[in-house]
C-alpha positions as CSV (number, residue, x, y, z in Angstrom):
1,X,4.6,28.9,16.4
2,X,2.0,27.8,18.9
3,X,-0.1,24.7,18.7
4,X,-3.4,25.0,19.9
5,X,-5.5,21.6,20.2
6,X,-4.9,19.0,18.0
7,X,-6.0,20.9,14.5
8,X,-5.4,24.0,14.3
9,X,-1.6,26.4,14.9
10,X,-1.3,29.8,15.4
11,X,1.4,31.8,15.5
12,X,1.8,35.4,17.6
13,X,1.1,38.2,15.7
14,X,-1.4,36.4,13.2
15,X,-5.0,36.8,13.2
16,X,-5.7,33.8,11.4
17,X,-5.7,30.1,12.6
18,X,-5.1,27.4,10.2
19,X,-6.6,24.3,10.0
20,X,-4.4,21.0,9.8
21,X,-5.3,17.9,7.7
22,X,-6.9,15.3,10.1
23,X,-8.7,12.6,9.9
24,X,-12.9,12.7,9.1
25,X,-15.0,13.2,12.1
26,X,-16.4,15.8,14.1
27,X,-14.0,18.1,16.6
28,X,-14.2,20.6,19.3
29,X,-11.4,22.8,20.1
30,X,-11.1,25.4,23.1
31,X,-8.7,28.4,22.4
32,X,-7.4,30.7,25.5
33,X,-6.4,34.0,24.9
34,X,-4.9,36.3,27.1
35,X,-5.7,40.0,27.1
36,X,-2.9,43.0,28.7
37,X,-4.6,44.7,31.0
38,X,-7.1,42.1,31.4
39,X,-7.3,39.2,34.5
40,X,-10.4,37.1,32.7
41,X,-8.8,34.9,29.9
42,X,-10.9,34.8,26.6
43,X,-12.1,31.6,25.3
44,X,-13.2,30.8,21.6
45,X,-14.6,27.6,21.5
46,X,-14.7,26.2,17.6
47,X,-16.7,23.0,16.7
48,X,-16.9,21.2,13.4
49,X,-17.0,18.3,11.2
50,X,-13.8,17.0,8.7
51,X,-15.7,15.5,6.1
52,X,-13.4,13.2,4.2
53,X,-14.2,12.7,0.4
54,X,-17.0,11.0,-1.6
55,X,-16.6,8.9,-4.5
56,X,-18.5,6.6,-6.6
57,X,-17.0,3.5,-8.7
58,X,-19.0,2.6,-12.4
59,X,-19.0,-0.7,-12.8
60,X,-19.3,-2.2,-9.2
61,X,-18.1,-5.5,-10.5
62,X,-16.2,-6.5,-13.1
63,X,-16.3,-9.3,-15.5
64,X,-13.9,-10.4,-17.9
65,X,-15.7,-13.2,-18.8
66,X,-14.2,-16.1,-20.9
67,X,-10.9,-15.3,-21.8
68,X,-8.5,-17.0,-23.9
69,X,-5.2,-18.4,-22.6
70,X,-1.9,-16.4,-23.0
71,X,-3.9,-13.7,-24.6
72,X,-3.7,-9.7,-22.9
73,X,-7.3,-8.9,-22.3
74,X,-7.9,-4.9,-21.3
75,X,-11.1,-3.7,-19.5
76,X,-12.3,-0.2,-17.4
77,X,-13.6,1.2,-14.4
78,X,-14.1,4.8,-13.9
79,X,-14.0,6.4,-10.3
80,X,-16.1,9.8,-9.4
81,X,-14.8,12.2,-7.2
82,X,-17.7,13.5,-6.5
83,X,-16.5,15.6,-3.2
84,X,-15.4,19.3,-2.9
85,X,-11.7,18.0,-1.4
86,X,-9.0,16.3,-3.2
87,X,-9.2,12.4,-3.4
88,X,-5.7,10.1,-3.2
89,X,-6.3,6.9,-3.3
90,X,-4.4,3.4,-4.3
91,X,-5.7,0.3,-5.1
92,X,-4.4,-3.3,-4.6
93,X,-5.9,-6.6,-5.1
94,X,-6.3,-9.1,-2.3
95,X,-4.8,-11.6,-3.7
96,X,-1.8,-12.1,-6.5
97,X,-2.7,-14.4,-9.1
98,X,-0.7,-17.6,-9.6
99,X,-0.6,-18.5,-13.3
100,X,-1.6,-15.0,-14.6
101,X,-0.2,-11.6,-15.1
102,X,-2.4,-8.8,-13.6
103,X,-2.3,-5.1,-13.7
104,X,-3.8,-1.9,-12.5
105,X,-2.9,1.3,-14.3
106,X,-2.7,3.6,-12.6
107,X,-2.9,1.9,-9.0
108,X,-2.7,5.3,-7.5
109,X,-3.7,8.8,-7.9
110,X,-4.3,12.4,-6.8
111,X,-7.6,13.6,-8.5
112,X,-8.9,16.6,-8.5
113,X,-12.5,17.8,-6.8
114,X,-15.5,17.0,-8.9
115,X,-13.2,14.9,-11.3
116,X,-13.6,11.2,-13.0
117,X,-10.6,9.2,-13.9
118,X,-10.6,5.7,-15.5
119,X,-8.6,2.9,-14.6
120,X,-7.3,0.2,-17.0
121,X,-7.2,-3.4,-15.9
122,X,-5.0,-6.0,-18.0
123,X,-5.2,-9.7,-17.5
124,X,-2.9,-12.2,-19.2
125,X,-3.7,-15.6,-17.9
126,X,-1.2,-18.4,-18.6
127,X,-2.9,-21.1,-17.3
128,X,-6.6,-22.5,-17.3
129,X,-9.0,-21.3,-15.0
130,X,-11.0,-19.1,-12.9
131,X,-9.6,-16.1,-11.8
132,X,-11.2,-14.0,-8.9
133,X,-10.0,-11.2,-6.8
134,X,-11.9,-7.7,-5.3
135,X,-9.7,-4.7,-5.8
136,X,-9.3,-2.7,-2.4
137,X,-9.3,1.4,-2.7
138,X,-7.5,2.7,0.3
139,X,-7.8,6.3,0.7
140,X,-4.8,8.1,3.4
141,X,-6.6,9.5,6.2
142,X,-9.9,7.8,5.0
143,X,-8.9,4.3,6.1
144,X,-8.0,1.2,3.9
145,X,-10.5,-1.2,2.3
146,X,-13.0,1.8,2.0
147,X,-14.3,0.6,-1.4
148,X,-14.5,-3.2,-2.5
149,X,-14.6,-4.1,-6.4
150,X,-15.0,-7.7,-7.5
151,X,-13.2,-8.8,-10.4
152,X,-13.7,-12.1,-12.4
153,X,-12.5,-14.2,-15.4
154,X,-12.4,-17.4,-16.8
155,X,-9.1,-18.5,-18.6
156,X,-9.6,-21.3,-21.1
157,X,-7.6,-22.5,-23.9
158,X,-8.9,-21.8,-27.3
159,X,-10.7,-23.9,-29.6
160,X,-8.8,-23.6,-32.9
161,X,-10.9,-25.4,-36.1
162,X,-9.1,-26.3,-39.0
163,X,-11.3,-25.1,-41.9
164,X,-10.6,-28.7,-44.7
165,X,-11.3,-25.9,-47.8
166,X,-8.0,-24.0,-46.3
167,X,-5.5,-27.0,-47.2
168,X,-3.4,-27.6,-50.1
């Protein structure tokens, strides 16, 4: 197996080169072929663009609003792959929550071209206060950070009334 440049391989005997994963931008590879019987080598030049994929996120922010304390509280993003090329991504949050249980589900995935997937976010504060964070997609290849989404919530302790009627 012969590596040509630094994107494509071919080995002898094939007449087909094979283009490796890189990263997104534009390229420009020289291949030199040598002919029996001929002195004059023959070059190929191939030039292109890696596109990497496109997505789109539905909210762009989240709110959870005002929640109530040591209560699970659920909410929903959906991502768009709207590219012809598989999409892996993985999100994190920038920050970990003190006093509060936070999850992503599922905080990575493979999705298919021209596919949608929802995500599921679950908050559980156990204390009082606001909670703040922006969820990070990093996409391999891609590069990290490539899509920011703000998340918010206010944790307060409920108000519980005591109806007098209710009492014996």
């Amino acid at each position: 197996h012969t590596v040509m440049g630094g994107r494509f391989g071919l080995r002898s005997g094939d007449k087909n080169s094979i283009l490796k994963r890189s990263p997104a931008g534009k390229f420009r590879e020289v291949f030199e072929f040598t002919i029996d019987g001929c002195d004059t080598p023959l070059r190929i030049n191939v030039k292109g663009e890696v596109i990497g994929p496109t997505l789109h996120i539905e909210p762009k922010k989240i709110e959870f609003g005002t929640v109530s304390l040591g209560f699970e509280h659920e909410t929903e993003f959906s991502i768009f792959n709207t590219s012809l090329v598989e999409l892996d991504y993985r999100i994190v949050s920038d920050r970990i929550f003190v006093g509060a249980e936070f999850e992503i589900i599922p905080s990575e995935e493979k999705m298919a071209p021209e596919s949608e997937s929802k995500v599921k976010l679950k908050l559980k504060p156990n204390m009082e206060g606001i909670f703040a964070c922006n969820l990070e997609m990093n996409v391999p290849g891609i590069g990290e950070n490539v899509v920011r989404i703000a998340v918010q919530a206010e944790s307060r302790i409920p108000e519980i009334t005591l109806a007098r009627n209710m009492l014996d």
